[in-house]
C-alpha positions in Angstrom: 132.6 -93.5 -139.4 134.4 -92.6 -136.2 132.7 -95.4 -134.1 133.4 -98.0 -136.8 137.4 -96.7 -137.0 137.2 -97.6 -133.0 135.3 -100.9 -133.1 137.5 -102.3 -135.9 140.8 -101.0 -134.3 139.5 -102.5 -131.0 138.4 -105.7 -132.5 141.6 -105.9 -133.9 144.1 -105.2 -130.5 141.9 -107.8 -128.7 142.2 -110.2 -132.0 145.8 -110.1 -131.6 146.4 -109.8 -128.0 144.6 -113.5 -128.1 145.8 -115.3 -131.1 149.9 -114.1 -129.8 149.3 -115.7 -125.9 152.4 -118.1 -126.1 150.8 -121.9 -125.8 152.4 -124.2 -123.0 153.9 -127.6 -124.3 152.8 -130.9 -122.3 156.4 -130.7 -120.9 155.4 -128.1 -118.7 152.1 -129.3 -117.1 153.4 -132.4 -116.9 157.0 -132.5 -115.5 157.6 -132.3 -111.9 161.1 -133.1 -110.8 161.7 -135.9 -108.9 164.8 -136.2 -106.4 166.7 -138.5 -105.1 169.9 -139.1 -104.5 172.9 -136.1 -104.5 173.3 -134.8 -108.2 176.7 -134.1 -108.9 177.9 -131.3 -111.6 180.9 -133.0 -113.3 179.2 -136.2 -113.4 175.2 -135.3 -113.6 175.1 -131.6 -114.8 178.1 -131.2 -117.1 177.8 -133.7 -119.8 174.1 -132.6 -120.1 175.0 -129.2 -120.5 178.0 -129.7 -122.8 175.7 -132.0 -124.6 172.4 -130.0 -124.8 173.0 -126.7 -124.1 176.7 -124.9 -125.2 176.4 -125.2 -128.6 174.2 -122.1 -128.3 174.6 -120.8 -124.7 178.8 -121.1 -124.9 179.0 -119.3 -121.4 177.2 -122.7 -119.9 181.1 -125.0 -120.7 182.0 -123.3 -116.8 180.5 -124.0 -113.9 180.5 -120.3 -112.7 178.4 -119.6 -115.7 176.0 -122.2 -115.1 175.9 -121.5 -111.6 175.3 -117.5 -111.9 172.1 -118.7 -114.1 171.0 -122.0 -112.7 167.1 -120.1 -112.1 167.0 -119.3 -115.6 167.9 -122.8 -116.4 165.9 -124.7 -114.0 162.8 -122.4 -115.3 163.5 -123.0 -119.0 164.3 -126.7 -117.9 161.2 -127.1 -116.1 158.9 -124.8 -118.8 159.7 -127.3 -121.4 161.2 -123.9 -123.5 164.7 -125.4 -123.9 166.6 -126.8 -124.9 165.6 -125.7 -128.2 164.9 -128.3 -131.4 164.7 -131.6 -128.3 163.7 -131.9 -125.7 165.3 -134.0 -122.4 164.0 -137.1 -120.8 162.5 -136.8 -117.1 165.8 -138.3 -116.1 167.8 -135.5 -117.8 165.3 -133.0 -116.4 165.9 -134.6 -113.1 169.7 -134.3 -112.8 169.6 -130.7 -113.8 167.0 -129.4 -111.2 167.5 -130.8 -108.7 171.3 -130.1 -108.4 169.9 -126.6 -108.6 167.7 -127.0 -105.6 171.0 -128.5 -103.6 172.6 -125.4 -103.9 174.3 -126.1 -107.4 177.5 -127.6 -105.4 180.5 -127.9 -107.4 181.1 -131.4 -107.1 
């Protein structure tokens, strides 16, 4: 009785340890960001933010804001994981990251 109490209680943790593994979306084996040209934030980075990405992360209408999180947002860009309900075209994708690997200048 004891060994079957183990064997279904371990069947069960590896059971769910497998079926909860978080599945990657295409976006994120496929995208790989492509730079050229200087990205600018008020021209490049804001309007996709205010567009994409305040209406649930309200700290993002400031560049500081942006800024202090720009690995976050470049991983969750890149990962496919936002934003949430869309998704953003390779272009879109494009603007963003890469004005993160610049430095994130305020321009």
């Amino acid at each position: 009785m004891k060994k079957t109490v183990i064997y279904t209680l371990t069947f069960a943790f590896i059971f769910t340890f497998i079926t909860c593994k978080k599945k990657e979306t295409s976006t994120s084996s496929s995208y790989t960001p492509t730079c050229n040209g200087t990205k600018s934030y008020s021209v490049d980075v804001k309007p996709l933010m205010q567009s994409y990405c305040v209406s649930c992360h309200s700290s993002y209408s400031s560049y500081s804001s942006v800024k202090s999180s720009a690995s976050s947002i470049r991983s969750s860009i890149v990962g496919g994981s936002m934003p949430k309900g869309t998704s953003l075209t390779d272009d879109q994708k494009n603007k963003i990251v890469c004005w993160i690997d610049a430095g994130s200048p305020n321009n």
